[in-house]
TORLOLUM-594258 format. One record per residue (C-alpha): chain; y, z, x; residue number from 0; residue in one letter. Coordinates in pm, 1 decimal, m for minus. Layout:
BEGIN
PT   torpa         yy         zz         xx   zaza   kero
PT       A          Y          Z          X    NUM      a
...
//
This chain:
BEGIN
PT   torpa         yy         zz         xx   zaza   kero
PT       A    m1996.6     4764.4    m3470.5      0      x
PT       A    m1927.0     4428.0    m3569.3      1      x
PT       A    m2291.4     4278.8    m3573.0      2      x
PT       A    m2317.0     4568.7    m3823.3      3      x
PT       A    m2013.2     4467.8    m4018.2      4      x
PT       A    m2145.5     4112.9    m3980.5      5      x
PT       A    m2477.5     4179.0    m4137.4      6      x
PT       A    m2330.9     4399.2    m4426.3      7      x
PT       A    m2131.9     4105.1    m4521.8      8      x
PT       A    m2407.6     3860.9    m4521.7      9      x
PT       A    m2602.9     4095.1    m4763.6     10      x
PT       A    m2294.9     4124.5    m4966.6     11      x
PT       A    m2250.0     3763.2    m5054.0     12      x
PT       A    m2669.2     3715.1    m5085.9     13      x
PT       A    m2739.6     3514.4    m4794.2     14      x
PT       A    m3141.1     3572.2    m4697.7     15      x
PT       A    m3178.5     3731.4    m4371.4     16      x
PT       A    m3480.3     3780.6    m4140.0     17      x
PT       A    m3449.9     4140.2    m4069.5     18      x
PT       A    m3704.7     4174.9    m3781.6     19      x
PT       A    m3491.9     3893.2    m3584.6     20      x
PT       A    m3140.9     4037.8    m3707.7     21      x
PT       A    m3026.5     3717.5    m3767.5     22      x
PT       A    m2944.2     3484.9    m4142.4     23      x
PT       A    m3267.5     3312.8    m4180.7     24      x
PT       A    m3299.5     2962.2    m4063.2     25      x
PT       A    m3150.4     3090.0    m3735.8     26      x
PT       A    m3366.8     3115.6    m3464.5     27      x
PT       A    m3354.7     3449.8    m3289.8     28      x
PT       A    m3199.3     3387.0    m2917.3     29      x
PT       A    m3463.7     3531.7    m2745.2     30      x
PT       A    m3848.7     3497.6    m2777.1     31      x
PT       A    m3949.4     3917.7    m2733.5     32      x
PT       A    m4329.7     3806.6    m2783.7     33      x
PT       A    m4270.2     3531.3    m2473.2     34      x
PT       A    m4100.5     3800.3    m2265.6     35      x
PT       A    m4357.9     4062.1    m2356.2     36      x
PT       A    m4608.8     3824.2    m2190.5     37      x
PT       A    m4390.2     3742.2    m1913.5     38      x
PT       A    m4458.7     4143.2    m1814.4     39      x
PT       A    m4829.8     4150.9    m1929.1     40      x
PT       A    m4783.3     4354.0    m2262.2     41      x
PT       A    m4563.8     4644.8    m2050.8     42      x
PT       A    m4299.4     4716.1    m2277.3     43      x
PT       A    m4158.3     5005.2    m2066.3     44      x
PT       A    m4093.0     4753.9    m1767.8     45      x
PT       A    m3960.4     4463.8    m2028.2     46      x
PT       A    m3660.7     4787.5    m2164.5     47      x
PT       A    m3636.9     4848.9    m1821.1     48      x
PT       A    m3548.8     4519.9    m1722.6     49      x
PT       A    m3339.0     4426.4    m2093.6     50      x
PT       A    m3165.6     4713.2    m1979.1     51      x
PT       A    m3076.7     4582.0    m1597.7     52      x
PT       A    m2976.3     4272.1    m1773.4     53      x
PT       A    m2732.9     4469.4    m2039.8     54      x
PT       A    m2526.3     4598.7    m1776.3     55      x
PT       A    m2513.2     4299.4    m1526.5     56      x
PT       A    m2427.2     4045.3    m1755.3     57      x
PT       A    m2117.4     4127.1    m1853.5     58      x
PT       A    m1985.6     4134.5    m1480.4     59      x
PT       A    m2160.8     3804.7    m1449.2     60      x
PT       A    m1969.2     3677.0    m1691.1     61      x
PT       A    m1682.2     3825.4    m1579.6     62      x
PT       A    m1760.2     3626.2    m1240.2     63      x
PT       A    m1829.5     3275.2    m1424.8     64      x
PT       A    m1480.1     3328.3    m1598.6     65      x
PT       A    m1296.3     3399.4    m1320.2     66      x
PT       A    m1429.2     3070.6    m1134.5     67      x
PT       A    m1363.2     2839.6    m1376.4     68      x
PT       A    m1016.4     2979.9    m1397.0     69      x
PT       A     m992.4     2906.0    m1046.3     70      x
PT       A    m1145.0     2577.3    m1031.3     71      x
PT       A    m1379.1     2748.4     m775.6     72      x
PT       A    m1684.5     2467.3     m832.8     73      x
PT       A    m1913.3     2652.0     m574.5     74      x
PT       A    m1810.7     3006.1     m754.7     75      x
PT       A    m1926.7     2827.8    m1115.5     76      x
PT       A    m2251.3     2696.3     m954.9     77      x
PT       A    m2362.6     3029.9     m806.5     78      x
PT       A    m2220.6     3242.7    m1144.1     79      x
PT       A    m2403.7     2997.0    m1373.7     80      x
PT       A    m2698.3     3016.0    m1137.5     81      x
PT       A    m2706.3     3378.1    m1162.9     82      x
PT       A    m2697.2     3415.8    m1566.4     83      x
PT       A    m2963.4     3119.9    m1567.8     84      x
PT       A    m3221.8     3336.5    m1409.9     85      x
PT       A    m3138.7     3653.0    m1586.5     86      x
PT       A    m3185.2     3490.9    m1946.1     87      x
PT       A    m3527.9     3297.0    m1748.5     88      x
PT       A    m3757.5     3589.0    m1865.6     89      x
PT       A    m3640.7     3664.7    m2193.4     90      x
PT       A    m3736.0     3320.8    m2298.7     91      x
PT       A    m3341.9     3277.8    m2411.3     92      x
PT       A    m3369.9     2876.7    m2401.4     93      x
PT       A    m3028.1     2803.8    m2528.7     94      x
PT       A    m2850.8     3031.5    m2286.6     95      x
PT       A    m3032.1     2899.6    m2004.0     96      x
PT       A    m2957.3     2594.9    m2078.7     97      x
PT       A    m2594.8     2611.5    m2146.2     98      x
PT       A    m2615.9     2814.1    m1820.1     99      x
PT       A    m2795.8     2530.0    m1608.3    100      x
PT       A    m2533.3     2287.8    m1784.5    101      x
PT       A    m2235.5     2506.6    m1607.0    102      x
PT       A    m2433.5     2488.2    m1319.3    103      x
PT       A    m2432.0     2149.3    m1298.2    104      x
PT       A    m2106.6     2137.6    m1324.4    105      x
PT       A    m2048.9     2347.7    m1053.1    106      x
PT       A    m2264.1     2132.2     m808.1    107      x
PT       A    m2125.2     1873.8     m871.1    108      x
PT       A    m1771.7     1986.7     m795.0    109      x
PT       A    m1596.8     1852.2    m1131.6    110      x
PT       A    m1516.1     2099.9    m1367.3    111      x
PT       A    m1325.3     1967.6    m1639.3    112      x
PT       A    m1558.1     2037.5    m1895.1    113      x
PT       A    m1632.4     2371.7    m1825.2    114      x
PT       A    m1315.6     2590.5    m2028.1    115      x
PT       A    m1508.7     2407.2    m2298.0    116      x
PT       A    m1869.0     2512.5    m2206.4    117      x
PT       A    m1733.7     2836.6    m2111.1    118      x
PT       A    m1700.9     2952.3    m2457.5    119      x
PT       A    m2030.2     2855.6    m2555.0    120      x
PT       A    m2160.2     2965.4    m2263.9    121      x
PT       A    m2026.6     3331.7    m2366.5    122      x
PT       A    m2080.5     3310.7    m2706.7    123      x
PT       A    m2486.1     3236.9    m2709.0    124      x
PT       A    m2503.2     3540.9    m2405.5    125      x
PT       A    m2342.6     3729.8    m2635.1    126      x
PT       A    m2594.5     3664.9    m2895.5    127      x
PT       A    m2885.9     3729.4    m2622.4    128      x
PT       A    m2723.6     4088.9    m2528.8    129      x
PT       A    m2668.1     4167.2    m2927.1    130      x
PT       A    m3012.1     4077.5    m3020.4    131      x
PT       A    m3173.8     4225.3    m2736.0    132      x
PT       A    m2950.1     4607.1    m2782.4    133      x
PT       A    m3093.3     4577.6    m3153.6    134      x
PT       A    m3452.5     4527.9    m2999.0    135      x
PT       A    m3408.6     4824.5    m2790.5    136      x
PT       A    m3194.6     5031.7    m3015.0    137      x
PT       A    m2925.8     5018.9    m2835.6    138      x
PT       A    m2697.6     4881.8    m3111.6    139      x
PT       A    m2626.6     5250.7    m3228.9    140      x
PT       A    m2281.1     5310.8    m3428.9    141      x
PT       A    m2083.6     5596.3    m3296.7    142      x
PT       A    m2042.9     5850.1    m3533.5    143      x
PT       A    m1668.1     5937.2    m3455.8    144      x
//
């Protein structure tokens, strides 16, 4: 996987890492798991259940937020960005809620010609948030093909 192949090659060249975030140190970690463990009083069986919800809407959310912005659909973008900003809410994932409530913005207020830009950003730190959070769960397993 390539957050595997990623890591590997940060070892290689002798960059520190903080293994229990999974990310080079001096990185924050995209999501707070102690915040989100309190959001659920302590139940981690409801907190994989609901990391796991998130893991397979997201991508479709995404999917929706893309497709809006390449239609200049400003009321498609508001309820898309809307959508991911309350999924990430719980997780504690500040960045991607805010680049979220950013897009939303956007949306609302019907002008949109930022938003290719924040788009990729947008996907990029949700891309982070799933990554970090299928490593939490162990769901970042290699195939063994």
């Amino acid at each position: 996987m390539a957050s595997s192949v990623f890591l590997s090659a940060l070892e290689k060249i002798g960059l520190p890492m903080n293994v229990s975030q999974k990310e080079p140190a001096g990185i924050e970690a995209p999501v707070d798991f102690s915040a989100a463990l309190l959001w659920v009083d302590g139940d981690r069986e409801l907190l994989t259940d609901l990391i796991a919800i998130f893991l397979e809407d997201c991508p479709r959310r995404l999917q929706e937020l893309s497709q809006a912005v390449k239609e200049d659909n400003a009321s498609g973008v508001r309820q898309a960005a809307h959508s991911l900003k309350g999924m990430v809410a719980g997780f504690k994932a500040n960045s991607a809620h805010g680049i979220a409530a950013e897009m939303e913005v956007l949306g609302k207020g019907g002008d949109l010609s930022k938003a290719v830009g924040l788009l990729l950003t947008l996907n990029l730190e949700f891309s982070r948030v799933m990554n970090y959070l299928k490593v939490v769960t162990g769901e970042d397993r290699t195939d063994s093909r």
